[in-house]
Backbone bond lengths (Angstrom), bond angles and torsions (degrees), N, CA, C in turn:
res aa  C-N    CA-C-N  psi(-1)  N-CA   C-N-CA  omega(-1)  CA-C   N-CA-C  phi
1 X - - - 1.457 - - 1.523 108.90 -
2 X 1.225 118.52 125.35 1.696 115.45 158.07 1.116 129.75 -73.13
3 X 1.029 109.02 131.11 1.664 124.74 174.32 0.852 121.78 -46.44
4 X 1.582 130.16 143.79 1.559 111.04 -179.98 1.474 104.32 -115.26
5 X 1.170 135.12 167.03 1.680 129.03 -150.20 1.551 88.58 -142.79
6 X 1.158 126.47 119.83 1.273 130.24 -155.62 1.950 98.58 -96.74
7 X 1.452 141.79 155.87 1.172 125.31 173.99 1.448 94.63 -150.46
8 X 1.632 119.25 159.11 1.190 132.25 -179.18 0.872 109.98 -91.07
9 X 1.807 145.06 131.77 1.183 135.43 -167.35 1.811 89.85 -111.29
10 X 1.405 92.96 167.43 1.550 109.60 176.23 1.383 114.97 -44.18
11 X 1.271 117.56 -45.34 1.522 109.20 -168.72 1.474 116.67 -89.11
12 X 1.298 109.72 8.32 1.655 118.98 179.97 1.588 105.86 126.52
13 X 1.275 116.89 -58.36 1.374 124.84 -148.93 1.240 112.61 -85.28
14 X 1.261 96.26 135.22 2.296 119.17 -160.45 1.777 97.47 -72.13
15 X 1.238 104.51 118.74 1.625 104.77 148.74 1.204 116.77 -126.13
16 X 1.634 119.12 -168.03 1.549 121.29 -179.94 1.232 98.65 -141.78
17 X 1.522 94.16 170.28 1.715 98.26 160.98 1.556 106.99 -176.23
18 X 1.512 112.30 153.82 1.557 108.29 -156.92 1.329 94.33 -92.21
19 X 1.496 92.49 148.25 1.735 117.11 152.95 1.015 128.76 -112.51
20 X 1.327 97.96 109.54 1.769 92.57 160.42 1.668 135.51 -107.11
21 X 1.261 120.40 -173.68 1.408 106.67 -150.76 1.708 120.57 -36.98
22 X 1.755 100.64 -51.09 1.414 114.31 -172.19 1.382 91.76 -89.36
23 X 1.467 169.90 16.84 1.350 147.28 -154.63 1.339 82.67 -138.25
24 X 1.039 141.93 -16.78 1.644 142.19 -139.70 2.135 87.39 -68.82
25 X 1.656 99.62 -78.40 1.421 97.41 -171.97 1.224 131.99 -57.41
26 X 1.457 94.72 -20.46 2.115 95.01 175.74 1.072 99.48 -96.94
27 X 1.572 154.52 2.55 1.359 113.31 166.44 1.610 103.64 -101.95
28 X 1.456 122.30 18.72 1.764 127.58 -176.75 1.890 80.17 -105.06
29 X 1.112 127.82 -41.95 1.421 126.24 -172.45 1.775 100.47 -55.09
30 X 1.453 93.81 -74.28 1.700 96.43 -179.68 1.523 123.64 -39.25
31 X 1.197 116.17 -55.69 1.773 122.25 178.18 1.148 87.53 -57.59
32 X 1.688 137.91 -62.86 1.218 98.05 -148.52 1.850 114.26 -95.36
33 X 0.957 112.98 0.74 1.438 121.25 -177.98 1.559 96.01 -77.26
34 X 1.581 113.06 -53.59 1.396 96.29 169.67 1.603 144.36 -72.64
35 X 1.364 90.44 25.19 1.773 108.42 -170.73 1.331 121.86 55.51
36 X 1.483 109.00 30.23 2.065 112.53 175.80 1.344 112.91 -82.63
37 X 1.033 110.47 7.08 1.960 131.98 -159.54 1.595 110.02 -144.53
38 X 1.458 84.54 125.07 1.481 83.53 168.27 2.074 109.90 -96.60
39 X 1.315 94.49 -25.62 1.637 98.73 171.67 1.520 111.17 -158.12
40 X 1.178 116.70 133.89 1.752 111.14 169.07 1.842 115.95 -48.74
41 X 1.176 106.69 119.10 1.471 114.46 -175.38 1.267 113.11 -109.69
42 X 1.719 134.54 85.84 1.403 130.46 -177.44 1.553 107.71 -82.44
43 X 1.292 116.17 148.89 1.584 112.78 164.49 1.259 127.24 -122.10
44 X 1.241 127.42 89.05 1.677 130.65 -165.34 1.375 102.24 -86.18
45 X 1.484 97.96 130.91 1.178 120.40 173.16 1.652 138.89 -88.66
46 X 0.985 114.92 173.60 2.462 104.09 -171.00 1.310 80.57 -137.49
47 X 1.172 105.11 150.67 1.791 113.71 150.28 1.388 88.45 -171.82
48 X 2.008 103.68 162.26 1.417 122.77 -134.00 1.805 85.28 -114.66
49 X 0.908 114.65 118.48 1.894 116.70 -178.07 1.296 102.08 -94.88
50 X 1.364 128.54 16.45 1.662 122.02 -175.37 1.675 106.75 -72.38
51 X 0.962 102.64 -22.76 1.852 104.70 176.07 1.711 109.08 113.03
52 X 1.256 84.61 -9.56 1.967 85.58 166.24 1.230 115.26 -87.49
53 X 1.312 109.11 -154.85 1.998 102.51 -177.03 1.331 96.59 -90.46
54 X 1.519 113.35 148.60 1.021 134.83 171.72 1.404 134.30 -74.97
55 X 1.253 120.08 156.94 1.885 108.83 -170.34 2.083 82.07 -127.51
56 X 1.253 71.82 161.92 2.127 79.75 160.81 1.433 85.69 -165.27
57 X 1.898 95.00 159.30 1.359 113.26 -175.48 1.469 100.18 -148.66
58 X 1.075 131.27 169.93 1.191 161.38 -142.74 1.894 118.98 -133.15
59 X 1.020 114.10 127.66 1.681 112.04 178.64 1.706 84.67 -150.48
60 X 1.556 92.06 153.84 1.619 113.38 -172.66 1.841 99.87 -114.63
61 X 1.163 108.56 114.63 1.520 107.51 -166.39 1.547 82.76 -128.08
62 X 1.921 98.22 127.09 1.554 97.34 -178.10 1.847 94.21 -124.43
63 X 1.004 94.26 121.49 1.661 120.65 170.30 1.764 112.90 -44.77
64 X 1.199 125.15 121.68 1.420 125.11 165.34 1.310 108.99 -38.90
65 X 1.425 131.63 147.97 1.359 129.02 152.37 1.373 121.38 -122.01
66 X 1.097 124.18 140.25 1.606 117.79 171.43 1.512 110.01 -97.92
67 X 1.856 104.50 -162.67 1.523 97.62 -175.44 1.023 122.60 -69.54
68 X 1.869 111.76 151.91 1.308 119.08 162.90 1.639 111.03 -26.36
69 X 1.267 119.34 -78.76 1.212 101.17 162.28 1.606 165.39 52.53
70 X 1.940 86.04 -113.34 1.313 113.34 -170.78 1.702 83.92 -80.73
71 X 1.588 107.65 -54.90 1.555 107.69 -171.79 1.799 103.57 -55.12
72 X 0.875 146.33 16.98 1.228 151.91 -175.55 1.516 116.04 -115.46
73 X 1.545 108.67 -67.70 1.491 101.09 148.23 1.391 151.31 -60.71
74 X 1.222 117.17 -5.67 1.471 124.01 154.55 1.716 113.45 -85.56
75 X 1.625 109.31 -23.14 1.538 79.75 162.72 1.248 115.80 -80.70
76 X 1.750 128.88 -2.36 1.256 125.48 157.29 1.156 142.01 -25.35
77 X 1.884 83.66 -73.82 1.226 119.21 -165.50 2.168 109.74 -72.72
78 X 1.543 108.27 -28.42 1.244 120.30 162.26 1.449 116.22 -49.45
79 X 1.692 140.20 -54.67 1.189 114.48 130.50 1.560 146.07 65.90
80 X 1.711 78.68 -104.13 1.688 107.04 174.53 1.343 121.45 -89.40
81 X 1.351 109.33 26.57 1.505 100.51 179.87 1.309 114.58 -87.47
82 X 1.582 106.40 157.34 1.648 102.93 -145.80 0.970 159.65 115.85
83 X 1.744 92.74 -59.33 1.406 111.18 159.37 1.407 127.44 -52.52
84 X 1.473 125.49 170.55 1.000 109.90 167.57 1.587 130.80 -104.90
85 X 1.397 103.58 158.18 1.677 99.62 -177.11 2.202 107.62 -65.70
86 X 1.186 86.93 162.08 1.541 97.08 170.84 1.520 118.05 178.97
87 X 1.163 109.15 122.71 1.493 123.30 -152.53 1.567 95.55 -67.31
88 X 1.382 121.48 138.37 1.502 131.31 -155.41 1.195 119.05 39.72
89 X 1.740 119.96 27.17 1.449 104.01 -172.15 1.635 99.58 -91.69
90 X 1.692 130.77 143.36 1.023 149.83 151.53 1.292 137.70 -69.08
91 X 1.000 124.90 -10.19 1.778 147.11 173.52 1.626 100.83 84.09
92 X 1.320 102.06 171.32 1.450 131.11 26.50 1.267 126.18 -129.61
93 X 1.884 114.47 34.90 1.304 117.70 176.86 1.049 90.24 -135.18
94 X 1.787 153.83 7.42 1.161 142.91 157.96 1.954 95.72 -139.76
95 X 1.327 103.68 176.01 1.260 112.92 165.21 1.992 141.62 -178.14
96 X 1.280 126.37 103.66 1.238 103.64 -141.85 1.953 104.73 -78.24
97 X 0.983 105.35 -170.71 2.202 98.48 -177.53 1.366 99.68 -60.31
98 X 0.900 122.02 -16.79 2.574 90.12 -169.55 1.462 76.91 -104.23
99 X 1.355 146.26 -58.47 1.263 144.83 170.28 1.741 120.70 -6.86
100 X 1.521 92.88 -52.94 1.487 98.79 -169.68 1.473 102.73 -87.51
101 X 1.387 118.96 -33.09 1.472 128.85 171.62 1.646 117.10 -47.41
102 X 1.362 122.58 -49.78 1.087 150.80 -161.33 1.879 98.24 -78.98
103 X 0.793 92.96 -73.97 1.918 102.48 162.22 1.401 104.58 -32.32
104 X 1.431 119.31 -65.71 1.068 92.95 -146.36 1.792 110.95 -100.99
105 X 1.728 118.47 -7.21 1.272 101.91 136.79 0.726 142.24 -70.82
106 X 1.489 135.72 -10.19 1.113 158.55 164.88 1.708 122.64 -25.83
107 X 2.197 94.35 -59.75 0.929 117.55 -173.32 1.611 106.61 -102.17
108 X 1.295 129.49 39.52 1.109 135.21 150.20 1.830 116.64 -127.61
109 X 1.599 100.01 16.40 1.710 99.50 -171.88 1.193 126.01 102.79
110 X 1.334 108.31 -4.20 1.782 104.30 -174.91 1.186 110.28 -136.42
111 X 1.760 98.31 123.15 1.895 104.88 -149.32 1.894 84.22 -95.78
112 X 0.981 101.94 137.47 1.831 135.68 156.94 0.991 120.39 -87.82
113 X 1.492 129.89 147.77 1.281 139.20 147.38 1.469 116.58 -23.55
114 X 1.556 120.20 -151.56 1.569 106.89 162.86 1.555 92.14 -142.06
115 X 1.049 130.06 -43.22 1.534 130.03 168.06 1.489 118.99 -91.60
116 X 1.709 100.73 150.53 1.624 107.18 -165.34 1.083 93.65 -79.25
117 X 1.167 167.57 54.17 1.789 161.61 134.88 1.834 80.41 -90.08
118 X 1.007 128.13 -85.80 1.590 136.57 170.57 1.440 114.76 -22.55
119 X 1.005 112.88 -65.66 1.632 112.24 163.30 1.577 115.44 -52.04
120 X 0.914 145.38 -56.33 0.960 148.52 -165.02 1.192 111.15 -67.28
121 X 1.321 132.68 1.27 1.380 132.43 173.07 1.638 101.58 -122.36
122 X 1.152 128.58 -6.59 1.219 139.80 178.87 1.431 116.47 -60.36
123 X 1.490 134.63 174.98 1.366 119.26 174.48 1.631 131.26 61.12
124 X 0.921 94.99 -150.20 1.885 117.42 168.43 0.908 126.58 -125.75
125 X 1.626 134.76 119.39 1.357 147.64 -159.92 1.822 92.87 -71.54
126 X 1.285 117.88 148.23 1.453 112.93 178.54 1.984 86.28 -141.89
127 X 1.243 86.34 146.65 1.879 103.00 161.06 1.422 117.13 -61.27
128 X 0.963 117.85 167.69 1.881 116.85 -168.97 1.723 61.13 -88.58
129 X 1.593 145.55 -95.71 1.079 138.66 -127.52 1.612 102.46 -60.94
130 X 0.991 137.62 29.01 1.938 140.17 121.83 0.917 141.24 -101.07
131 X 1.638 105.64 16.09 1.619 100.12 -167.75 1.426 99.89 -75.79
132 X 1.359 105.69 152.12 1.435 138.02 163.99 1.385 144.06 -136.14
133 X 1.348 124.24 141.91 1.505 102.19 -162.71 1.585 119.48 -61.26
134 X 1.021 115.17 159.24 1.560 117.06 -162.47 1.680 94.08 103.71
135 X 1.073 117.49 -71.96 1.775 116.43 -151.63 1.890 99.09 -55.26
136 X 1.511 97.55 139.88 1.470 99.39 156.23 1.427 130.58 -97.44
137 X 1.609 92.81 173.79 1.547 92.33 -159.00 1.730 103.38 -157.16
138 X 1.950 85.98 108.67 1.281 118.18 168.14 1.325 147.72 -2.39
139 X 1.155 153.34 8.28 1.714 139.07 -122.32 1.290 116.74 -99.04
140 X 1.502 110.96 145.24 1.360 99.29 -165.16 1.567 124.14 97.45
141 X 1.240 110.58 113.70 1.630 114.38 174.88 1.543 100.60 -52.99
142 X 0.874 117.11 -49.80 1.435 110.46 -174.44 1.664 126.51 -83.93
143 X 1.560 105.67 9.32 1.407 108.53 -173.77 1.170 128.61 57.69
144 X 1.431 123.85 48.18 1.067 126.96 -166.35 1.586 129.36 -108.14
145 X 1.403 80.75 -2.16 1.541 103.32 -179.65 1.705 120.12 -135.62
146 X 1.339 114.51 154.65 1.929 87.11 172.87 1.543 83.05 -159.53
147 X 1.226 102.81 177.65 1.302 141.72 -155.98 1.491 132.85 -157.02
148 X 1.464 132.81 135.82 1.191 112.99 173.87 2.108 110.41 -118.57
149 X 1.206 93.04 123.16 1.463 90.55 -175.64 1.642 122.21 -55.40
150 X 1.571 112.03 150.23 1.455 96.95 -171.71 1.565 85.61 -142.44
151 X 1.374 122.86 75.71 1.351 120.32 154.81 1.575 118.01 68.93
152 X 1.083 121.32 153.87 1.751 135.32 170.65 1.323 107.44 48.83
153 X 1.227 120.48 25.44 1.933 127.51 -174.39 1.075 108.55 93.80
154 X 1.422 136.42 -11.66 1.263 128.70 170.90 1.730 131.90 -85.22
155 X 1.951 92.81 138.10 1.720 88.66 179.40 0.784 116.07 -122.60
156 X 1.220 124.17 144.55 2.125 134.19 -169.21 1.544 91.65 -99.70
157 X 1.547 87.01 112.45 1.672 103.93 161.43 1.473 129.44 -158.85
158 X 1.774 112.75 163.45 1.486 96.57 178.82 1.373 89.83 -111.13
159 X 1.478 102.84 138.32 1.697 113.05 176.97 1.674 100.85 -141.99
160 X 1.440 95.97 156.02 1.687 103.45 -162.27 1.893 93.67 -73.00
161 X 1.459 91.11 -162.12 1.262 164.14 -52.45 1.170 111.48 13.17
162 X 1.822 164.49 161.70 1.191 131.51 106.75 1.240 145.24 -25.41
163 X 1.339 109.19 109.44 1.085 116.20 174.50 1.656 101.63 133.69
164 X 1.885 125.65 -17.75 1.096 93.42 -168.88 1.695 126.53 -97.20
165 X 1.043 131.93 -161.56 1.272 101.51 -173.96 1.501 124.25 -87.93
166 X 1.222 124.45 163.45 1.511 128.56 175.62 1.789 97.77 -63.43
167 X 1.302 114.92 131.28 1.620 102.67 161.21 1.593 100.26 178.67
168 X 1.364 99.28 -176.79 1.734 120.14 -166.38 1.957 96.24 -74.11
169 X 0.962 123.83 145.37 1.371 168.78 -149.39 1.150 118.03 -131.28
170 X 1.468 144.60 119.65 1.633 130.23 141.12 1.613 104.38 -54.70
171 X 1.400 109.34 165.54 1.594 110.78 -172.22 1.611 94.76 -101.16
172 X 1.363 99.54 -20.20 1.739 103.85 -176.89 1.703 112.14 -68.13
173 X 1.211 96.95 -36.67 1.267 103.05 163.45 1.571 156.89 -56.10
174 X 1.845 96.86 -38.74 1.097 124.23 161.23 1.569 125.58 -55.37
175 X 1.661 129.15 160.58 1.057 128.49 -171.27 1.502 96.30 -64.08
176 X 1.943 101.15 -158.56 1.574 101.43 -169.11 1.533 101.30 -88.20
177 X 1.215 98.57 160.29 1.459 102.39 166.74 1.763 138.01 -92.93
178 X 1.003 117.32 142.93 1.473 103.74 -156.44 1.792 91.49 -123.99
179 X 0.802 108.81 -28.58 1.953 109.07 168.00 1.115 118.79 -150.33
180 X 1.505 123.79 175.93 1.599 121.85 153.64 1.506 75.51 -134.94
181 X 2.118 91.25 158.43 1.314 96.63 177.45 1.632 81.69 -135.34
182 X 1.562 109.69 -172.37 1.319 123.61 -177.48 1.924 99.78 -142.09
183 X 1.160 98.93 119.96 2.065 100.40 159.14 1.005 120.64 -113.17
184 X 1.743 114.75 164.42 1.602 104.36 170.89 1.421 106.14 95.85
């Protein structure tokens, strides 16, 4: 069964909604890009496995957020998943990482560079201990790659070979990191 992750909406009143493995960052992207949220509200739970009765408790863990924005263009840029990667491709039936980046702040108002060496100096430098979904993130001493983070360790990106598809990432997974930035 999935959990359901309860969140405070703007006008006061508590709802939830499940995540699962892959849905986790786009449906915290959507609520909150579409302003149904005033903050992502997770509630992790305890209970006692000794074989007696059990207790559970509750903690309110509120997620960093970045800009309207950035959180706006990654539900953009989410989208294109699927597609395929292609080195300088621009969309909108292929696309390579600053390509898809560029698009998709693009199409919420906030003009980018066009290559990640360019991007990567763009914005506002942020600490790994702020990243948030929306913010991008660097890879590579040489910037050769980028990414935009989408929550719970995951990063939305198109990365080669050609041909494979655009999609979500563990961040643990990904090469090293050489910045995070923030737009918007």
């Amino acid at each position: 069964m999935t959990p359901k992750h309860p969140f405070v909406r703007k006008d006061g009143e508590r709802t939830s909604v499940s995540l699962g493995r892959w849905i986790a960052a786009p449906a915290i992207v959507a609520a909150v890009a579409a302003g149904s949220v005033v903050a992502p509200q997770l509630t992790a739970g305890s209970s006692n496995s000794g074989g007696s009765s059990g207790s559970s408790g509750s903690v309110d863990i509120f997620l960093p957020v970045s800009t309207p924005a950035a959180m706006a263009a990654l539900n953009v840029a989410i989208t294109q998943v699927g597609k395929p990667y292609k080195w300088g491709g621009t969309g909108p039936n292929s696309w390579d990482c600053s390509g898809l980046l560029q698009w998709a702040f693009g199409t919420v108002g906030v003009r980018i560079p066009r290559v990640s060496q360019q991007q990567a100096r763009a914005g506002k430098a942020i600490p790994m201990s702020a990243l948030a979904p929306g913010d991008v993130i660097v890879f590579y001493r040489n910037a050769s790659h980028i990414g935009i983070y989408a929550g719970f360790g995951q990063v939305f990106h198109a990365g080669g070979p050609n041909g494979r598809p655009i999609r979500f990432q563990e961040l643990r997974t990904m090469p090293p990191i050489k910045s995070i930035r923030r737009y918007g």
